[in-house]
Structures are given as C-alpha cells and as structure tokens.
C-alpha positions in Angstrom: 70.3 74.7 67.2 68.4 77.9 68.3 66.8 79.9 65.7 68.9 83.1 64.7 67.4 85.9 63.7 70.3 87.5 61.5 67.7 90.7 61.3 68.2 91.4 65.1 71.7 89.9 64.8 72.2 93.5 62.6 69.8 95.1 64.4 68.0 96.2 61.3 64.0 95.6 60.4 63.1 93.3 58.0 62.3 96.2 55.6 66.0 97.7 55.3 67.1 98.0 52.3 70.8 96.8 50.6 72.5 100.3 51.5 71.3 99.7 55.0 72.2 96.3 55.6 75.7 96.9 54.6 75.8 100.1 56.6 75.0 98.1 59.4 77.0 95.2 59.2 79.9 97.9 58.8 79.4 99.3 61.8 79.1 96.1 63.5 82.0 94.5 62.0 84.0 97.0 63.2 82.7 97.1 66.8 83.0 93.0 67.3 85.8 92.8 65.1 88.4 90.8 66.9 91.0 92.9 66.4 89.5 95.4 68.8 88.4 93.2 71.3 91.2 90.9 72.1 90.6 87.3 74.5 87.1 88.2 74.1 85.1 85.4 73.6 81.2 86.8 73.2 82.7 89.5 70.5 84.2 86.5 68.8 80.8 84.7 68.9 79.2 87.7 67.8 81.5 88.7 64.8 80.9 85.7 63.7 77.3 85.8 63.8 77.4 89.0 61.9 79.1 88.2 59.1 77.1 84.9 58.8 74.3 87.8 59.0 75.3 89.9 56.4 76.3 86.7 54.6 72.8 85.7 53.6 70.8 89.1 54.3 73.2 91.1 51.4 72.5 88.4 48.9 68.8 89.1 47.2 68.5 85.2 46.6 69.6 83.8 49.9 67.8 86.7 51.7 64.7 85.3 49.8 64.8 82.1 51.0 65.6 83.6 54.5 62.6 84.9 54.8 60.4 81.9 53.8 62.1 79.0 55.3 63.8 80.8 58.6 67.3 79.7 59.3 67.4 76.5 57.3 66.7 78.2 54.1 69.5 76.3 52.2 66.9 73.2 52.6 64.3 74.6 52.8 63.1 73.8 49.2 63.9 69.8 50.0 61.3 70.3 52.5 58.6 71.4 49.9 59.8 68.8 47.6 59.1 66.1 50.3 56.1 67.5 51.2 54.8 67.0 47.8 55.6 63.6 47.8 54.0 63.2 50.7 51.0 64.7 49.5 51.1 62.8 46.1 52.0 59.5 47.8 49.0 60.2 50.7 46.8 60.9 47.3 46.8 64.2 49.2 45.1 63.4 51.9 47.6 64.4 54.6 51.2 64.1 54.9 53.4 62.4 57.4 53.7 62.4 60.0 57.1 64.8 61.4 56.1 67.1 58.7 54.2 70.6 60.0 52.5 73.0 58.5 55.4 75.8 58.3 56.4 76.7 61.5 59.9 77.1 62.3 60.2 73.9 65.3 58.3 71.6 62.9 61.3 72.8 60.3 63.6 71.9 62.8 62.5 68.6 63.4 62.2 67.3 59.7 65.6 69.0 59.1 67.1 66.6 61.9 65.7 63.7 60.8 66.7 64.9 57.0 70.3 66.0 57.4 71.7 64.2 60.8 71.4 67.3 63.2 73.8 69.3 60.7 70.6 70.9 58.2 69.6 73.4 60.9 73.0 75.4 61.7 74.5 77.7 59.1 78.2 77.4 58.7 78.6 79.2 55.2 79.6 82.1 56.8 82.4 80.7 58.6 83.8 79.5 55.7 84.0 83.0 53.8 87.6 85.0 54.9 87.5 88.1 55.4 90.0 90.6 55.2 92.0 92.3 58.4 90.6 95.9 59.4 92.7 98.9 58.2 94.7 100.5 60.6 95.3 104.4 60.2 98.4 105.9 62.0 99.9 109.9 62.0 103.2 109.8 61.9 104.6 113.5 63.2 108.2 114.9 62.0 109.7 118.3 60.7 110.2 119.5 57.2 114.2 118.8 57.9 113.1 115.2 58.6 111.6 114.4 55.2 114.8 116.1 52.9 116.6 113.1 52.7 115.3 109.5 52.9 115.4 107.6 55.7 113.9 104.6 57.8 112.5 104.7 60.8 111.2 102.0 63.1 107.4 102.2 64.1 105.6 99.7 66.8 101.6 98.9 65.5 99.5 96.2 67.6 102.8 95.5 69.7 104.9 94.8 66.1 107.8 96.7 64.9 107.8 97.7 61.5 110.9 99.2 59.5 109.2 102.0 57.1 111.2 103.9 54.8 110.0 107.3 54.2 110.8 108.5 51.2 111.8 111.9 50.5 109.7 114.8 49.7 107.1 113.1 51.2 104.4 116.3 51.9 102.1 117.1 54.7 98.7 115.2 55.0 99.9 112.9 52.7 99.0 109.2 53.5 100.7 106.0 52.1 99.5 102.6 52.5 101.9 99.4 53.8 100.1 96.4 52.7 99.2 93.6 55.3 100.3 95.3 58.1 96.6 96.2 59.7 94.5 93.8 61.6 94.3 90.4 61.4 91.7 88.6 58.5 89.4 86.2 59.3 89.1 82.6 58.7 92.3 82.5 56.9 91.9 85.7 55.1 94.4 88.6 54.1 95.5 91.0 56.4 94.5 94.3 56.7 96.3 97.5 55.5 98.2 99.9 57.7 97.5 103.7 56.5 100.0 106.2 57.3 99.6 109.7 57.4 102.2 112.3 57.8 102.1 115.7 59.6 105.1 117.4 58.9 105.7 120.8 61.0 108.5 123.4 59.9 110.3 125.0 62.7 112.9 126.4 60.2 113.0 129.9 58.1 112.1 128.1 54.5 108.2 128.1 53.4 107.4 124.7 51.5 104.8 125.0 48.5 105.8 121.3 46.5 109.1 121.1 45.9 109.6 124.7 46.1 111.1 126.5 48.7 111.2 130.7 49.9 113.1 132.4 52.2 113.8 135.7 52.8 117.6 137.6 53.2 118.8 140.9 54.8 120.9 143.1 52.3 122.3 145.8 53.6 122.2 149.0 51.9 126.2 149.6 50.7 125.3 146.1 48.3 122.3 146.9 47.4 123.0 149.9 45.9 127.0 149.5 45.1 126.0 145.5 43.7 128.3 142.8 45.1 128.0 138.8 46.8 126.4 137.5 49.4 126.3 134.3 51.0 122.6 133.1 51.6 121.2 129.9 53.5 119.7 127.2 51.3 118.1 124.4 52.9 121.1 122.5 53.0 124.3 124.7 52.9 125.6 127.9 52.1 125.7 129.7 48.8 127.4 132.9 47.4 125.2 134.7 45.3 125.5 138.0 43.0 123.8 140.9 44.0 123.4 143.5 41.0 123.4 147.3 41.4 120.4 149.0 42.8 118.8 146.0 43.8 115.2 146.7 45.4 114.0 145.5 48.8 111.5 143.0 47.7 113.7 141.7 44.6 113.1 137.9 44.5 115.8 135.7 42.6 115.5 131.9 42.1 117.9 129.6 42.9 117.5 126.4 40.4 117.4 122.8 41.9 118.1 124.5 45.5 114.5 123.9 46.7 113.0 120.5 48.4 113.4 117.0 46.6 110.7 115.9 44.4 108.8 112.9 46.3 109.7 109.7 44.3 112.1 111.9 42.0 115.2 111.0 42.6 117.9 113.4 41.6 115.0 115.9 41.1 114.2 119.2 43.4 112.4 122.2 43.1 114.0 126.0 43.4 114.6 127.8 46.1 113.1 131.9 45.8 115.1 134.7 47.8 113.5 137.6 49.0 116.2 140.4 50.0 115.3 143.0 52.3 117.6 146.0 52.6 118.4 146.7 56.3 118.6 150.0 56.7 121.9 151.7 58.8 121.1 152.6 62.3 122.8 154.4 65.1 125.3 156.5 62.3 128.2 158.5 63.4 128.3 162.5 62.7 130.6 161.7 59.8 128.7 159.1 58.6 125.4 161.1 58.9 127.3 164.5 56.9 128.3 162.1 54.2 124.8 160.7 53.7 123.3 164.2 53.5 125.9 165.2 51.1 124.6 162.3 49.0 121.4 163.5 49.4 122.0 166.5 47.9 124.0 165.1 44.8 120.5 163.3 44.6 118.2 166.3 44.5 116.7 165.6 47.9 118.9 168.1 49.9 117.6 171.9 51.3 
C-alpha cells in the first residue's frame, strides 16, 4: 500500500496544533462529505481518507507514533522489538537481513513479511461511525399561520417529512428534528435537520411574545358621551366598554386575547387597544352651529 501522508491528506503542516487539525478536518469533512457529493466516487475515497486522517492526527498518542514509524505506526513498536532481537541474537553485530535502518520502504517490507500484506494499510478509521451532517432549513409563513397548530408536509434530500409546528412558535426561532439530516457514516446515526422559522405579519396586530397591540378608531360622540364598540382581536370580534371622556391614546388590555404561548397549551398572552378619536369631517351648517354653541358652554367661544 502507498504511503499516506494524513498531514497533506488535511492539508495542514506537521506543526499544526489540536485546534487546527480539527478546524481542518471540519472543513474537509464537510466538503467530501458524501452527502454533498452524491455517486461520487473520489469524494468517497477522500472522506474516507480524512477521517482516517483526523483519526490518528487528533489523538496525541497515535499522532506520536505517526510521526516516528510513518503509516504503520500501530506496529511500528513490533519492529523495534524485533530489531532488538536481532541485534541481541547477532550479538549486535548487524541485523537481518529485510530489516533497514528506518526508512519508510524498508518498513514496508518487514511489515509484509510480519503481518501478511495487512500491517501496512490503516483501516481503524473505517471502522469509527460517524454521524450524518446537520441539515439547516427556513421555513417561511405568516403570523396567522403559527396561531393554531398545525402540520405541514416538507420535502429534505428528496424525503417528505410531516412536521407539526406548534403554536406560538416565534420568529428566528429554530427547532431541531432528530435524524432527519444527512446520512452517518459507517453505520452511524443520522444527522439532525434544523429548522428555522421566518414568520412575516401582513395583518394589523404587532407581536412582542405572546402579546399582541392593535390600534382602534373611536369616534368622537363615544369618546366623549362613553358607550361599546366592537373591536378586532386576532381571532374574532369583541364588544368592548368605552368610558366617558376617553383620550386618544388610551390603551386598554384585553386578557388572554393576545397570541398562544408556544408549548402552553390553553395559555395566551393579552391583546392592548390603542383608540384613536377620528375626528368629524365635512359637517353640515347645523351641525357646525351646534358644535360652536358647545364651544361656548366650554369657555372657548368669542
């Protein structure tokens, strides 16, 4: 088998340290990583030879050997020890001959004779499983979408997957659906699938939490004379008491008429109404005598 050198395999210098060598094998991994790279037999190869890379290059013992003994160092201390014998047996006068002096093709050739063929190849690596890259996702919907729970049906890497989105999920928020990423290797666990939801409102309610605003016109006779009005909650209509010489600006809360509370059920937030007074436009000359007559009852008249 032809010598591998796992440092070029990584493409780092024999000086990097542990931080680097994992940085780069990430990198790597993710690049060859079968997943991406589909009925492609050299990225197969190659992820392969990475993580048989990073197998012995992240490990301070193995990495150690590595770099005395080459790629057989899992024998390479069987070597030594029958190199001693030879020397002891030889009353050190030599050794045998098949035995050289370090370099890596007489390693090779005592390592065949040793071990069958087999001593020289690395397969430790390939026996390691490794788990399936994560898979990130955005999922886009509206603020009316996420009131009420529902499922919907999404298609990852060709497979269909029923989701259930619970309600009150919020915006930017990301959940994870385990074993539903990329494929592991060697037999190990499957990746993750991470969802993450943008959630646009094109309604007239502002979201903070589970609380909800929303503004109301009022028009002038309620406001100052007091009354009802029927106002929009998120999901119906409600009457609602307006008291006497309410302000424009006046806020009143609604309780439990705001936005569910994610993985609450039964629980929501309020709802806040902001009134604004509309003010009476295009009066008649009647209408306009009367509210100068008021005026004047008020104080404010000439």
């Amino acid at each position: 088998m032809d010598f591998i050198d796992y440092y070029k395999v990584l493409e780092i210098d024999k000086s990097a340290n542990e931080a680097e060598v994992k940085k780069a094998y990430r990198k790597l991994a993710r690049k060859y990583h079968p997943d991406l790279n589909p009925n492609d037999v050299n990225a197969k190869k190659k992820f392969q030879q990475i993580n048989e890379a990073n197998e012995v290059l992240s490990d301070p013992e193995k990495r150690k050997k590595y770099d005395k003994y080459g790629t057989n160092w899992q024998h390479g201390e069987a070597h030594e020890q029958a190199q001693r014998q030879g020397r002891q047996q030889y009353g050190g006068q030599g050794q045998p001959s098949g035995f050289g002096q370090g370099e890596q093709g007489d390693f090779s050739d005592f390592f065949e004779s040793m071990f069958g063929g087999g001593g020289s190849s690395f397969s430790g690596g390939r026996n390691v499983k490794y788990k399936g890259q994560d898979l990130n996702a955005e999922l886009h919907l509206d603020l009316k979408d996420v009131f009420k729970s529902q499922q919907q049906t999404l298609t990852v890497n060709g497979k269909n997957i029923r989701l259930t989105i619970p309600a009150g999920v919020e915006n930017g928020q990301t959940i994870r659906i385990k074993g539903h990423g990329g494929v592991g290797a060697n037999g190990g666990p499957n990746g993750d699938l991470l969802i993450t939801f943008s959630i646009g409102n094109t309604g007239t309610f502002k979201r903070k939490g589970s609380d909800l605003s929303s503004t109301s016109e009022l028009d002038l006779f309620t406001a100052v004379l007091g009354g009802e009005v029927v106002v929009d909650t998120f999901d119906g209509k409600v009457k609602l008491k307006v008291a006497p010489g309410t302000q424009s600006g006046t806020a009143v809360k609604l309780k439990g008429k705001g936005f569910p509370a994610y993985k609450q059920e039964g629980q929501f937030g309020d709802l806040y109404i902001t009134f604004h007074i509309k003010v009476p436009t295009n009066l008649s000359e009647k209408e306009k005598e009367l509210f100068a007559e008021l005026s004047k009852l008020q104080g404010h008249g000439k």
